[in-house]
C-alpha positions in Angstrom: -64.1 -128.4 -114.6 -62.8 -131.0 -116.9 -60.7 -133.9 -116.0 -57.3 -132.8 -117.6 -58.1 -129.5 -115.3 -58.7 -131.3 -112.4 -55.5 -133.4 -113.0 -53.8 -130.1 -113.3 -54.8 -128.9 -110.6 -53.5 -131.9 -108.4 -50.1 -131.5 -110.4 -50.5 -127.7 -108.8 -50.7 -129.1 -105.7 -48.2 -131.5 -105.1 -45.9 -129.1 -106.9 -47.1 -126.2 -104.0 -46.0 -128.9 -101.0 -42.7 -129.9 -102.7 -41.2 -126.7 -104.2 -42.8 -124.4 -102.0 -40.9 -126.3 -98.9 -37.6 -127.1 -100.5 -38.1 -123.1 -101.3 -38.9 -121.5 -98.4 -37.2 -124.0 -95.7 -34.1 -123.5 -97.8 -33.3 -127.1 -98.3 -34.6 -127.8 -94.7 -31.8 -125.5 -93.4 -34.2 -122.9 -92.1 -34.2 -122.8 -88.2 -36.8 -119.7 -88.1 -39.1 -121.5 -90.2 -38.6 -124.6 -87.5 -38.3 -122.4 -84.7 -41.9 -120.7 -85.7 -43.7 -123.3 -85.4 -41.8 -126.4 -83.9 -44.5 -129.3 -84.1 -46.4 -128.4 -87.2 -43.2 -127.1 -89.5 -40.2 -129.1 -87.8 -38.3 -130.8 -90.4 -40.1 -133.8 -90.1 -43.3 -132.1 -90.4 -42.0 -130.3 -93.6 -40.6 -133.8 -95.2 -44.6 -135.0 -94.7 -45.7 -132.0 -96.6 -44.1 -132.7 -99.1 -45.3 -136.5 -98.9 -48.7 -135.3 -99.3 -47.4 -133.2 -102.8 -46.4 -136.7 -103.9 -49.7 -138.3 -102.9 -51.6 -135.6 -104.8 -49.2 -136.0 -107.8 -49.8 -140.1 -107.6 -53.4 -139.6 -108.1 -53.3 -136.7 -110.6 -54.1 -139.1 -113.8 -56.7 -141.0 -111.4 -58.2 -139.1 -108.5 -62.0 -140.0 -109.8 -60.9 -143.8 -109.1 -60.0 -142.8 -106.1 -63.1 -140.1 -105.6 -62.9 -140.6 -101.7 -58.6 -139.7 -101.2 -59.8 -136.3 -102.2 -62.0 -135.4 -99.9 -59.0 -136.8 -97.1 -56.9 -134.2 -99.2 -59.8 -131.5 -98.0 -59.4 -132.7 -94.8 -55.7 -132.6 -94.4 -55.9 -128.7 -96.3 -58.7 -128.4 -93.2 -56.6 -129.3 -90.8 -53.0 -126.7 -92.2 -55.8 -124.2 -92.5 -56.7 -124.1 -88.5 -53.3 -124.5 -87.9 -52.1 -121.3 -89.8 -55.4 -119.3 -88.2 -54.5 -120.2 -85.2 -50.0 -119.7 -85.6 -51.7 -116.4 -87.6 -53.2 -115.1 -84.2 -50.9 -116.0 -81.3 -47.7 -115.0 -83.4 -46.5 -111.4 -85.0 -45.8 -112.2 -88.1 -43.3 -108.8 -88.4 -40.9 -110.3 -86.1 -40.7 -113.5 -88.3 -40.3 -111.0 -91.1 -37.1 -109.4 -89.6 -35.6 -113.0 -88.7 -35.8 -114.4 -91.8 -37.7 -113.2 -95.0 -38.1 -116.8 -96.4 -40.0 -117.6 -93.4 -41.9 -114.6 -93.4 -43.3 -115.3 -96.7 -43.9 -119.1 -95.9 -46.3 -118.2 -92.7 -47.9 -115.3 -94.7 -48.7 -117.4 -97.6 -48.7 -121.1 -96.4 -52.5 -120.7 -95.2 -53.9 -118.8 -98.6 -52.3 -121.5 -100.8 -53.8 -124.2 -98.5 -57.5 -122.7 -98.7 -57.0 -122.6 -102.2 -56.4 -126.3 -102.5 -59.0 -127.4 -99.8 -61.5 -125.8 -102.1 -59.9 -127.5 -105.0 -59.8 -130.8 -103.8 -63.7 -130.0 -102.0 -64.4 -129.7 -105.8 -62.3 -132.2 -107.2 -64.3 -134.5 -104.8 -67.9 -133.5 -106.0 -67.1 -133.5 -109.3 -65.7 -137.2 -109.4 -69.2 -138.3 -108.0 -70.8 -140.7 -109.9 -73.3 -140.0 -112.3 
């Protein structure tokens, strides 16, 4: 991967966290969404989502100055990942469906898209090393 992919791809990222929450929590005005999952997606938990998206944007031009913030990215993905595995088998994710659709979509997709960019930022990490 080349750098102005790899800067991309944090662009990607923060742009995931910040438009995917204003999106799907409808401006923060989505109970369900809050309702779902109370500690992890409460509206304070969605405003440091998108906190991390500006934290991956920051760094976009200069994550391999930085090589070790993405592998603390990795871990924070890590840690969304479990969280959605575990929400993913203790919840029915039909019910959220008929509540709300925008919330539906935002459990069913919010752990794919996280995987996606724990691997990225795993790679982002190894390919920063020094030479």
């Amino acid at each position: 991967m080349n750098n102005g992919l790899i800067s991309k791809g944090f662009l990607a990222a923060g742009a995931a966290n910040i438009l995917g929450v204003l999106l799907f929590s409808k401006a923060f005005t989505n109970e369900v969404l809050n309702q779902a999952d109370p500690v992890v997606m409460s509206n304070f938990g969605l405003v440091m989502i998108i906190v991390w998206g500006l934290a991956y944007i920051a760094v976009a031009q200069s994550y391999d100055k930085v090589r070790w913030l993405s592998a603390v990215f990795a871990l924070e993905k890590l840690v969304y990942v479990v969280m959605w595995v575990l929400w993913m088998s203790n919840n029915d994710i039909g019910a959220l469906y008929n509540q709300d659709l925008f919330a539906g979509i935002f459990y069913t997709i919010y752990g794919i898209n996280d995987i996606t960019f724990l691997l990225f930022f795993v790679w982002a990490f190894w390919s920063s090393k020094p030479k």
